[in-house]
C-alpha positions as YAML, in Angstrom:
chain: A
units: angstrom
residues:
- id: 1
  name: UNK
  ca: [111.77, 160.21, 64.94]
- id: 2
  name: UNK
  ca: [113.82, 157.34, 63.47]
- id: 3
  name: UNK
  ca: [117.24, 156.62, 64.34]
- id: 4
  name: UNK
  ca: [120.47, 155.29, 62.13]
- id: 5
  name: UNK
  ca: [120.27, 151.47, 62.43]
- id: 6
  name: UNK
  ca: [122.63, 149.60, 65.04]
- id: 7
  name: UNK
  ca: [125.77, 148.89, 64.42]
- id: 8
  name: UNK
  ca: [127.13, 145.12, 66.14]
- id: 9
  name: UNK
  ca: [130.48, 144.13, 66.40]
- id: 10
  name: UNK
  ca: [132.19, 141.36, 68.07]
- id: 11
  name: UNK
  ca: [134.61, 142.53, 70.15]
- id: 12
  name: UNK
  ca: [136.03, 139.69, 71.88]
- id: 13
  name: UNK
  ca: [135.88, 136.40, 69.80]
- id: 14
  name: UNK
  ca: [134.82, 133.76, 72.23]
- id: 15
  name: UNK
  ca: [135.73, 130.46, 72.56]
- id: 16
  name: UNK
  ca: [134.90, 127.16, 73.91]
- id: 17
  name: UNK
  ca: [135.90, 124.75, 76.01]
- id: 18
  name: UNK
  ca: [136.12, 121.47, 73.98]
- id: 19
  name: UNK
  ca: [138.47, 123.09, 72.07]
- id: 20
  name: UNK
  ca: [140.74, 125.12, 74.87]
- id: 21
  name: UNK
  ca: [141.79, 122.95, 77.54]
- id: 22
  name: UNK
  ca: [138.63, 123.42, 79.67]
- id: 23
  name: UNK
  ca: [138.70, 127.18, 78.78]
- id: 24
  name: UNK
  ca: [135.82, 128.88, 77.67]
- id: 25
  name: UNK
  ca: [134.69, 132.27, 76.76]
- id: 26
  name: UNK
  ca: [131.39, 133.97, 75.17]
- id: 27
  name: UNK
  ca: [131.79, 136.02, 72.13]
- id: 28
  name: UNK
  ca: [131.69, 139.98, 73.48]
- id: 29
  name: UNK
  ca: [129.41, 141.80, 71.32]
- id: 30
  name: UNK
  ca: [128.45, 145.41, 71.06]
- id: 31
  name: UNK
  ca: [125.88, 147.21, 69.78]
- id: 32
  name: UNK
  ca: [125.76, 150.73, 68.95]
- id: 33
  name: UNK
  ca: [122.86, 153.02, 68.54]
- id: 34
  name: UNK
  ca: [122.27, 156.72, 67.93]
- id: 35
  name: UNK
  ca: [122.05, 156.95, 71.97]
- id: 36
  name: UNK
  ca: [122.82, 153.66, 73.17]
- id: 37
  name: UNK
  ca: [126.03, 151.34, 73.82]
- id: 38
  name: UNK
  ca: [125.00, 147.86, 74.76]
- id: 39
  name: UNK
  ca: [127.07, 145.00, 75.42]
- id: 40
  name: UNK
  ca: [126.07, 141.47, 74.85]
- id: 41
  name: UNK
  ca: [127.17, 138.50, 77.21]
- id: 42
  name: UNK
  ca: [130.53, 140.44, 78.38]
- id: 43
  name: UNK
  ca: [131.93, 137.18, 79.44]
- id: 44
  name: UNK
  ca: [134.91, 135.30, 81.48]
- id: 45
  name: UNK
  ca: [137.62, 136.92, 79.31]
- id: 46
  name: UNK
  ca: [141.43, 135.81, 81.35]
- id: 47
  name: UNK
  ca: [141.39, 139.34, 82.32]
- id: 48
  name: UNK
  ca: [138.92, 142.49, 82.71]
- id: 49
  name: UNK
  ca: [141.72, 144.39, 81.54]
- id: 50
  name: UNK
  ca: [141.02, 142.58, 77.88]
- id: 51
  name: UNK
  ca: [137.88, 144.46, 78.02]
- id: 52
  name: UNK
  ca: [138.48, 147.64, 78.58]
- id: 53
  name: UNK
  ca: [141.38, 147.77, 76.20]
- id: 54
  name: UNK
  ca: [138.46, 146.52, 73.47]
- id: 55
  name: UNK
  ca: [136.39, 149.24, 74.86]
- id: 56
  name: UNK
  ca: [139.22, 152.02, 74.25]
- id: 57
  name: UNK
  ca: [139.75, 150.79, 70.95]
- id: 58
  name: UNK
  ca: [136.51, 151.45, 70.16]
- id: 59
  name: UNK
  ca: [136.28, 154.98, 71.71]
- id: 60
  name: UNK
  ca: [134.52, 153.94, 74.70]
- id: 61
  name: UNK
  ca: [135.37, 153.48, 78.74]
- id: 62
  name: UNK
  ca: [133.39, 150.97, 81.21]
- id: 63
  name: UNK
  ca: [130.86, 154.34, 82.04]
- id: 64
  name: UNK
  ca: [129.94, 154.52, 78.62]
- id: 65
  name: UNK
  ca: [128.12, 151.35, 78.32]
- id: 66
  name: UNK
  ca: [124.28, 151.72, 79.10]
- id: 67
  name: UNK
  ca: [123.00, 147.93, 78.63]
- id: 68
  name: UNK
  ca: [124.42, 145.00, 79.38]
- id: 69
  name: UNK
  ca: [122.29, 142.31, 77.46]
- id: 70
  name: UNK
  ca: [122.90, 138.49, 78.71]
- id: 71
  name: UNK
  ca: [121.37, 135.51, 76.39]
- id: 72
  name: UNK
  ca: [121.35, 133.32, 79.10]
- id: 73
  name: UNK
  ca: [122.60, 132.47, 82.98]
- id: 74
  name: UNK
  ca: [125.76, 130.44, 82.29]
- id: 75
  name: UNK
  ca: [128.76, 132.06, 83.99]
- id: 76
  name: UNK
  ca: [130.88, 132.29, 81.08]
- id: 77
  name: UNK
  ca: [128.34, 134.77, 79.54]
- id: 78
  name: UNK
  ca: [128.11, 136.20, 82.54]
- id: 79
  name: UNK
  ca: [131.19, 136.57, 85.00]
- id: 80
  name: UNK
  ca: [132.27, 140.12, 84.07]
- id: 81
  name: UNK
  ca: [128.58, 141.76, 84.28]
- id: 82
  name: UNK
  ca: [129.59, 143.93, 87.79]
- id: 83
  name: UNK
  ca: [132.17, 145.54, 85.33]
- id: 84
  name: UNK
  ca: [129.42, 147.80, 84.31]
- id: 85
  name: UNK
  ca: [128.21, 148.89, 87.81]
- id: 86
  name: UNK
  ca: [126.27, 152.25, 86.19]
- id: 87
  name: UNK
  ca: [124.62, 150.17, 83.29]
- id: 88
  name: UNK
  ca: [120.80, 148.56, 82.75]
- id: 89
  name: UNK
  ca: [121.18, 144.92, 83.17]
- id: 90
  name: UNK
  ca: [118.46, 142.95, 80.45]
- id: 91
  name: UNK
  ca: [117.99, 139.21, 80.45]
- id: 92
  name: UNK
  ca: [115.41, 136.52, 80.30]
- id: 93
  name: UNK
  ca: [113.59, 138.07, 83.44]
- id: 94
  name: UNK
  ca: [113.67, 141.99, 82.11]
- id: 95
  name: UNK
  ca: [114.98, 145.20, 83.15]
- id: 96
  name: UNK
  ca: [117.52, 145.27, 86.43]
- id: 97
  name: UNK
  ca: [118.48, 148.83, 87.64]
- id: 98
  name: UNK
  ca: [120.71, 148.65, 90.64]
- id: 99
  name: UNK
  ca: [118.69, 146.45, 92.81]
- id: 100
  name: UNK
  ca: [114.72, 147.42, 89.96]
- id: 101
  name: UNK
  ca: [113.43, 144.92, 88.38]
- id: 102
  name: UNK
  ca: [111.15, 145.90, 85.70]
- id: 103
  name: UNK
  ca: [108.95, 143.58, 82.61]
- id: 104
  name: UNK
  ca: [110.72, 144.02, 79.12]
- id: 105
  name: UNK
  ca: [108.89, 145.63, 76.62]
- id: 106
  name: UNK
  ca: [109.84, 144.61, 72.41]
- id: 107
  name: UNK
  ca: [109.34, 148.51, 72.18]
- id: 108
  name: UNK
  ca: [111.89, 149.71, 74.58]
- id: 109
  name: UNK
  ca: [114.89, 149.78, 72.22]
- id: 110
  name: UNK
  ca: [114.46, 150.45, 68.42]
- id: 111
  name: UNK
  ca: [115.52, 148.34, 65.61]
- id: 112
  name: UNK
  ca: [116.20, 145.46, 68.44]
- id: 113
  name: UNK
  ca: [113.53, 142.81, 69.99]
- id: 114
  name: UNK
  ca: [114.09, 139.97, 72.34]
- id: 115
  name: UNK
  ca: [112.74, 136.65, 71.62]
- id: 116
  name: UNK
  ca: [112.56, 133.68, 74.25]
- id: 117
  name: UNK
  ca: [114.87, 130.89, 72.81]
- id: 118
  name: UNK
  ca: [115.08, 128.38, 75.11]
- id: 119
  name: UNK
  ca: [116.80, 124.91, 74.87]
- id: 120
  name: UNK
  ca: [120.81, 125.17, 75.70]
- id: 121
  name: UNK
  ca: [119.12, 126.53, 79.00]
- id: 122
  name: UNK
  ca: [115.08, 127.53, 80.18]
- id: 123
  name: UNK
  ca: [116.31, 131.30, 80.40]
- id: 124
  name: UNK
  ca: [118.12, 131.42, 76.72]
- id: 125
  name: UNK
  ca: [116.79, 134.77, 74.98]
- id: 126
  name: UNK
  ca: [118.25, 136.01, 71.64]
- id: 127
  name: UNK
  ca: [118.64, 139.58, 70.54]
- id: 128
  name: UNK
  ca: [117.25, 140.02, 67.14]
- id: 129
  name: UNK
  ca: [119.00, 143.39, 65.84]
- id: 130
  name: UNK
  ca: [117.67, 145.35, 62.53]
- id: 131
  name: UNK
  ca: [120.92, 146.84, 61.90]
- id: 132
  name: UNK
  ca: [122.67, 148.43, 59.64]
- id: 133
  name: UNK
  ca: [123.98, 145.16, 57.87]
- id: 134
  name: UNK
  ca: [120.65, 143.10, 57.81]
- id: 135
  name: UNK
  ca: [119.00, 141.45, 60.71]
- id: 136
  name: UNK
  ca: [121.28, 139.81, 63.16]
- id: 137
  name: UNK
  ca: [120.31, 137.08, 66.16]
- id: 138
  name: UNK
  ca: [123.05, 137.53, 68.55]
- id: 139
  name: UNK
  ca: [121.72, 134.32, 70.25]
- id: 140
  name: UNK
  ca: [123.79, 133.17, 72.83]
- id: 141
  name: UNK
  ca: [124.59, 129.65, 72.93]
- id: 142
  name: UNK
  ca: [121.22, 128.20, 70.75]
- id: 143
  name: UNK
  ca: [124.71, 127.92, 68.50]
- id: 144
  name: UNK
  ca: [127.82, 127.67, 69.69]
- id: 145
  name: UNK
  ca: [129.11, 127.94, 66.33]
- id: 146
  name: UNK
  ca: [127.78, 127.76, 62.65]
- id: 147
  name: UNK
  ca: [126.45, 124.05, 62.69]
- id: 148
  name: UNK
  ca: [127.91, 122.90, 66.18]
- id: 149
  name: UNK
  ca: [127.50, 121.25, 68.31]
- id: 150
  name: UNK
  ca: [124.93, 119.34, 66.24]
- id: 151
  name: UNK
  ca: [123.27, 118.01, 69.71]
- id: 152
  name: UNK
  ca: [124.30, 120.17, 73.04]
- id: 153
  name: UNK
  ca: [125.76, 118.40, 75.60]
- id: 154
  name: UNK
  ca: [124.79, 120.96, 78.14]
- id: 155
  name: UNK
  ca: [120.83, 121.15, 76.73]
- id: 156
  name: UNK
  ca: [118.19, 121.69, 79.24]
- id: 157
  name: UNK
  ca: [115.64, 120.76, 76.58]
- id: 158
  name: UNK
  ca: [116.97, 119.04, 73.11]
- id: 159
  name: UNK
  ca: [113.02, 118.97, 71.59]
- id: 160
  name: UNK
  ca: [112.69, 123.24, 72.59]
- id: 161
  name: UNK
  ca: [116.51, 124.01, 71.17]
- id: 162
  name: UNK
  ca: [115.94, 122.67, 68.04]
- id: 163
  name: UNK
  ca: [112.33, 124.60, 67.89]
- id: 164
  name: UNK
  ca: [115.01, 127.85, 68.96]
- id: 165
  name: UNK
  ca: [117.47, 127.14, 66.51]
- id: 166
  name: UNK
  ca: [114.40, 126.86, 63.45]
- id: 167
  name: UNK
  ca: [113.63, 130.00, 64.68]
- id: 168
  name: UNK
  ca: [116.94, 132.04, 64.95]
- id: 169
  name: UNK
  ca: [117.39, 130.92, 61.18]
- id: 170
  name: UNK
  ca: [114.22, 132.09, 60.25]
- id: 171
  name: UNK
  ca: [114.37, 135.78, 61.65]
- id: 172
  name: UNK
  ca: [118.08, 136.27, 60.98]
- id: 173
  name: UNK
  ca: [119.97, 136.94, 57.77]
- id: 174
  name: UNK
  ca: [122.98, 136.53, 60.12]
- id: 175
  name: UNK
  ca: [123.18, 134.98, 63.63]
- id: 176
  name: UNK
  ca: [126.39, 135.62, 66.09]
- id: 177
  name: UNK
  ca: [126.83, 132.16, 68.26]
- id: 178
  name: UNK
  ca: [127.60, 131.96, 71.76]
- id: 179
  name: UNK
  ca: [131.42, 131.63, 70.79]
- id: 180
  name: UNK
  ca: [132.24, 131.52, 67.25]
- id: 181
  name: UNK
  ca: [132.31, 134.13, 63.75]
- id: 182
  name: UNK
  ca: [129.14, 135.57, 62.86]
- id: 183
  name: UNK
  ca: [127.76, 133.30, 59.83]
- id: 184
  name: UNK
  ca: [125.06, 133.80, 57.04]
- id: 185
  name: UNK
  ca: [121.92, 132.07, 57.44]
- id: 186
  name: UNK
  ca: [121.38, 132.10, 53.34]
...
């Protein structure tokens, strides 16, 4: 049986560090299904606290999240992961329950499929979500923002992130960056 198509959100705008002092941020997306709540890269935010007030907001608590999805290993993607002590843990190497590790299958969620998009870093993977608003590549840091930086400092591999970035435009009507607004790919 078919579900409703996601819903994604950005919850927390991120932000980056050129811009703030040193400070940096991932955007904090979620994505609802019929049966799911995932969160995407949850992120160094100043304070957990931010968090779980955007989780209230949104009708949900810290229990209620089942995935937590990270694009890649950089900490502030990362940091606030152990918030969600209960949840599935998905990244470039697969499932992690508790202290399971277990191969990603594309068929394990409906309406969303992970795609290898390496480049800002070996282990980048993007989300590609058939929601309810079009297909969206919540992709990490392959952007940082809609056209920047135009070459990554931080790249592990410039020749592979450009191949990734061809491709998140491709797939996507609408990609959310590693820290800035969601943007049309049209």
């Amino acid at each position: 049986m078919k579900h409703m198509k996601p819903k994604v959100k950005i919850i927390f705008p991120g932000y980056e560090s050129a811009e703030n002092n040193g400070r940096s941020c991932s955007n904090v997306v979620l994505i609802r299904t019929d049966d799911r709540n995932i969160i995407v890269d949850p992120g160094t935010l100043p304070s957990q606290e931010i968090l779980i007030e955007k989780l209230k907001q949104e009708k949900l608590s810290v229990a209620d999240i089942d995935i937590v999805f990270l694009t890649h290993s950089h900490i502030d993607h990362t940091r606030n992961v152990g918030m969600f002590a209960i949840a599935k843990v998905l990244d470039f190497w697969g499932w992690w329950d508790g202290d399971l590790s277990s191969e990603y299958q594309n068929s394990d969620l409906e309406y969303i499929i992970l795609y290898h998009t390496p480049g800002h870093s070996y282990d980048g993977v993007t989300l590609l979500v058939d929601s309810e608003d079009g297909k969206i590549a919540i992709c990490g840091d392959v952007f940082w923002k809609k056209d920047y930086p135009k070459k990554d400092p931080f790249a592990t591999d410039l020749k592979a992130l450009k191949k990734s970035r061809k491709k998140v435009l491709k797939m996507a009507d609408f990609v959310i960056p590693g820290h800035g607004e969601m943007f049309s790919t049209k």
